[in-house]
C-alpha positions as a printed NumPy array, in Angstrom:
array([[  0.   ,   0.   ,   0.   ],
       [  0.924,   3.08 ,  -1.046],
       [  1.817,   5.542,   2.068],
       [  4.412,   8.365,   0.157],
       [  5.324,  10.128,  -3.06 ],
       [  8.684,  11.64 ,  -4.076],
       [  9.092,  13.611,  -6.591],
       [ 12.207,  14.322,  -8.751],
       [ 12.66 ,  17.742, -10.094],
       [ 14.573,  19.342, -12.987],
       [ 12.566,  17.827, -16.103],
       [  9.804,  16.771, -14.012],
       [  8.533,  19.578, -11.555],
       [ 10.273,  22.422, -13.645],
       [ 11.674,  22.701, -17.413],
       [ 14.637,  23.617, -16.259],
       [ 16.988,  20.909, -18.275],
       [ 16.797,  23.97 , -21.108],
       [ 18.329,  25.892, -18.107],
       [ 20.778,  23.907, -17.318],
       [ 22.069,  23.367, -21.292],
       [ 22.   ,  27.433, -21.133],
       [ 24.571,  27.921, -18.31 ],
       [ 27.057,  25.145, -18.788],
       [ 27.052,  26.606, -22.939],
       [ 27.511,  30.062, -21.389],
       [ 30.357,  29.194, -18.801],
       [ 31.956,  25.918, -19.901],
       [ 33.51 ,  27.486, -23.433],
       [ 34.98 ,  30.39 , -21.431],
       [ 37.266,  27.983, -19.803],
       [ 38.459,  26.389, -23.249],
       [ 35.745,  23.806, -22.771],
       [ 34.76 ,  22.456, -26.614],
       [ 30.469,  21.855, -25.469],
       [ 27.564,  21.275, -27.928],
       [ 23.899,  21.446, -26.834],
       [ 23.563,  17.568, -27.78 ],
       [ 26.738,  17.195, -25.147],
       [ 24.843,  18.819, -22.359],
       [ 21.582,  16.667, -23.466],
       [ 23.359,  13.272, -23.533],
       [ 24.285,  14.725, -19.439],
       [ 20.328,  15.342, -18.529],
       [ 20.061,  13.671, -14.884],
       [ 23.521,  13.876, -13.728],
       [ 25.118,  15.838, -11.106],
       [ 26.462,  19.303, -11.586],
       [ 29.633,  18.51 , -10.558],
       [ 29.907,  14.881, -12.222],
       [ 29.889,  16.811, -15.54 ],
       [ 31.934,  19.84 , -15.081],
       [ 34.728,  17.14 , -13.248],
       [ 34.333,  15.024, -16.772],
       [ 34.463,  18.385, -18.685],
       [ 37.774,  19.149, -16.665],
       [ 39.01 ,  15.734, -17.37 ],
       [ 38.375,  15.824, -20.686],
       [ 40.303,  19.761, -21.399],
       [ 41.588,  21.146, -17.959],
       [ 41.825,  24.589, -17.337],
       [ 43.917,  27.11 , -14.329],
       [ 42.073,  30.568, -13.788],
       [ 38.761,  28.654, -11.279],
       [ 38.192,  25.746,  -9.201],
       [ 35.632,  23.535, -10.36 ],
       [ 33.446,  24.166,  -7.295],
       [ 33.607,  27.943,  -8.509],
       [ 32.437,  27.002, -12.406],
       [ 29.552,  24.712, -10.364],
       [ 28.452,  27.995,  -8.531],
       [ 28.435,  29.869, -11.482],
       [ 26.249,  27.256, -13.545],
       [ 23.819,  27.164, -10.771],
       [ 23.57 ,  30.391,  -9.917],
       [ 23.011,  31.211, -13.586],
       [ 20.065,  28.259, -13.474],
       [ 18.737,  29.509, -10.206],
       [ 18.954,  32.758, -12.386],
       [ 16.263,  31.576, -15.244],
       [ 13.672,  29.642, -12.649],
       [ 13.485,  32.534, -10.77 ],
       [ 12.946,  34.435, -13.844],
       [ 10.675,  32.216, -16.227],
       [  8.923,  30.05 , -13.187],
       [  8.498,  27.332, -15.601],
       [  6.38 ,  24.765, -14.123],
       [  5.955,  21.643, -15.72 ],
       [  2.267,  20.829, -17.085],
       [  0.09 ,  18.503, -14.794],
       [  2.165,  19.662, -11.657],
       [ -0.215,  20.694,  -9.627],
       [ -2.786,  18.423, -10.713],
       [ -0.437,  15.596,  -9.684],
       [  0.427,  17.013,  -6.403],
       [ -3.223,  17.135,  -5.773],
       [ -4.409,  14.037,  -6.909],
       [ -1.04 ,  12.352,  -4.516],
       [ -2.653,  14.528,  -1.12 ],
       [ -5.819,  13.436,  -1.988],
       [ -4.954,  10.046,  -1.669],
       [ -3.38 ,  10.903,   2.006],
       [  0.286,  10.76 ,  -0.035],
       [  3.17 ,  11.862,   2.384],
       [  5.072,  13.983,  -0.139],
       [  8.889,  14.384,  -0.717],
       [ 11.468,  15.71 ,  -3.049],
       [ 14.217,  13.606,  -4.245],
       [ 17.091,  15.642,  -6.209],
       [ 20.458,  16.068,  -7.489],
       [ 20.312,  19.775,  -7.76 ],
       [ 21.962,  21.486,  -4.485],
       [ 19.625,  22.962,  -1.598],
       [ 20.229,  26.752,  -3.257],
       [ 18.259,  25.492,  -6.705],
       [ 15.603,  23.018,  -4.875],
       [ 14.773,  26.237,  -2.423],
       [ 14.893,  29.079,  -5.602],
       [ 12.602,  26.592,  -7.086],
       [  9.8  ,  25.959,  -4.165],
       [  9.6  ,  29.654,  -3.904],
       [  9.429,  30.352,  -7.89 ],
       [  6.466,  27.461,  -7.892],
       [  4.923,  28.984,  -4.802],
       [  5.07 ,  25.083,  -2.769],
       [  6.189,  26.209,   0.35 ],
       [  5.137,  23.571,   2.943],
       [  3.948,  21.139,   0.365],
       [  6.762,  18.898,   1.017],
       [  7.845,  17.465,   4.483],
       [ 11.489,  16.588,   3.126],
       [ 13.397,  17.855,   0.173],
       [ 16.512,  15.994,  -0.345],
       [ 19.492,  16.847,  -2.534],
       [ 22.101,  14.715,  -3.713],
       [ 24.809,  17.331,  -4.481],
       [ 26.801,  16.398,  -1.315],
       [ 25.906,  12.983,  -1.281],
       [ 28.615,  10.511,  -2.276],
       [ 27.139,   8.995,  -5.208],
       [ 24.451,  10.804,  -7.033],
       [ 21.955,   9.231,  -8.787],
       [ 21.552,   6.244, -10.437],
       [ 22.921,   5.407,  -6.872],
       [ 19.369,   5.598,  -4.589],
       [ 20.654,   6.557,  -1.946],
       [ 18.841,  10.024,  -2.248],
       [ 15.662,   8.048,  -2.327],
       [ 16.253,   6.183,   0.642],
       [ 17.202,   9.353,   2.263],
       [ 13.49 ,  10.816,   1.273],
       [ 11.623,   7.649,   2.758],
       [ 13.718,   7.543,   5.775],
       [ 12.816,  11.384,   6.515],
       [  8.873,  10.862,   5.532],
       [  9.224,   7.507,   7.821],
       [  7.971,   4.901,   5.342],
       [  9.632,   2.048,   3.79 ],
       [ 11.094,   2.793,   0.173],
       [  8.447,  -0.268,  -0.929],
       [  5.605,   1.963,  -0.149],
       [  6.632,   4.625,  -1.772],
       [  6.333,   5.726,  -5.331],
       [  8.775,   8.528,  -7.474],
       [  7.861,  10.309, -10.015],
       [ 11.01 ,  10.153, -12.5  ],
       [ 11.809,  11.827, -15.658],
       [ 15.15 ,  10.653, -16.509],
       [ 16.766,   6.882, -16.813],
       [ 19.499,   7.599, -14.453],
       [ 16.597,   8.801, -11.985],
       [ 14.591,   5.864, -12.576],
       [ 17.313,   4.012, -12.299],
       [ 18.152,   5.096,  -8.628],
       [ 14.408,   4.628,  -7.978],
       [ 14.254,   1.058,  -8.901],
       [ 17.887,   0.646,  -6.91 ],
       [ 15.634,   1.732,  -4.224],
       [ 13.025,  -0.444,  -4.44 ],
       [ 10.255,   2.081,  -4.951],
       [  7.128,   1.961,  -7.341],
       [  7.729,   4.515, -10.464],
       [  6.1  ,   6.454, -12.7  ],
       [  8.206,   7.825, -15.677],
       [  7.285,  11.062, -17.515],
       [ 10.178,  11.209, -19.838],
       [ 10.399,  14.335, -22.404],
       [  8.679,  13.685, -25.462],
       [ 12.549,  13.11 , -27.255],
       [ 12.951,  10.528, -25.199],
       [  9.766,   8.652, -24.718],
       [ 10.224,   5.972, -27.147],
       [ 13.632,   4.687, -25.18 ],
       [ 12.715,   0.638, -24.785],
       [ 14.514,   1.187, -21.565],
       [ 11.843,   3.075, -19.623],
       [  9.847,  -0.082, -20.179],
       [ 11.346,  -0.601, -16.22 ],
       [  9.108,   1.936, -14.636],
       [  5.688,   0.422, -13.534],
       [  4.056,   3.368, -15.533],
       [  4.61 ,   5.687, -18.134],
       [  3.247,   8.6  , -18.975],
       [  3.124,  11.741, -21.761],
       [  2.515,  14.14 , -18.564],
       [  1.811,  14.792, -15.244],
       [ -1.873,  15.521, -16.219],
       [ -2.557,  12.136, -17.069],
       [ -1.818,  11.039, -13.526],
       [ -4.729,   9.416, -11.313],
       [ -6.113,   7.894,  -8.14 ],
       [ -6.933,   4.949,  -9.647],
       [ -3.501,   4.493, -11.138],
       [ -2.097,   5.388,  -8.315],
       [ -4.317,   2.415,  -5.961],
       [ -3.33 ,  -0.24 ,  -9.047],
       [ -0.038,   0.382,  -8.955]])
């Protein structure tokens, strides 16, 4: 039985994965970085600092530390929510139809505390979730669950009666590490990969979401 929802939330909650392409093409090439939009695409779902370490890996520079080109790239993202507010279709709808179902709710993501807080106030959720867990300090960030586990553990239920709402692989991926129910809501791009065929549902958007679904899952 269902007792919690957690939901993920660049690409899901917000359109921010735009954002994020945006900053790393504005502040990666300044550093001698060679980045194309499809690089920063083939990155949606990964941590901040995963990809700017690869990036450095890949053509090292002197003049910043990589913590310093992280701040930058989310300050510039925190930047554009705060600007464009750009809730995802269906959000509230979902949120609703999850309390009406007596849902404990959670948020489960890789983005640091400064974005997931920039973002609740943007959206105007304040107090609609009783933990919001990051990842960016974690050890291993997602496909590892272990900021899943940290979501159930603060809500008090057992990661097997909870359900995430995903719209990546690697988050669905950390998801099903944790042994939680799923439902994927990929971007339409990506919504014919055969691998999302892992998530107990799929959908085109939040606004298709349901009690019913919800009680059958």
């Amino acid at each position: 039985m269902l007792e919690a929802a957690v939901f993920d939330m660049d690409g899901l909650m917000i359109d921010s994965q735009p954002y994020w392409q945006t900053a790393q093409l504005e502040v990666l090439p300044t550093l001698g970085v060679a980045m194309t939009r499809q690089d920063t695409i083939e990155t949606t779902g990964s941590r901040i600092d995963e990809i700017v370490q690869a990036c450095y890996e890949r053509s090292p520079w002197e003049s910043v530390t990589q913590k310093e080109v992280c701040d930058r790239i989310v300050n510039r993202v925190i930047q554009l929510v705060q600007q464009h507010k750009p809730a995802m279709p269906g959000l509230r709808h979902a949120i609703d139809v999850c309390q009406q179902q007596g849902l404990k709710l959670a948020l489960a993501s890789s983005s640091p505390l400064s974005l997931i807080s920039a973002t609740i106030d943007a959206l105007q959720l304040q107090g609609v979730f009783s933990a919001k867990m990051s990842a960016a300090d974690l050890r291993y960030a997602k496909p590892h669950p272990e900021v899943y586990l940290n979501a159930c553990d603060a809500l008090g239920v057992r990661p097997t009666n909870a359900i995430a709402f995903e719209d990546s692989l690697i988050g669905l991926l950390a998801a099903k590490a944790a042994q939680m129910k799923t439902i994927v809501v990929p971007e339409p791009s990506a919504a014919k990969d055969p691998r999302f065929v892992i998530a107990d549902r799929q959908l085109a958007s939040l606004e298709e979401l349901t009690q019913p679904m919800l009680t059958s899952i």
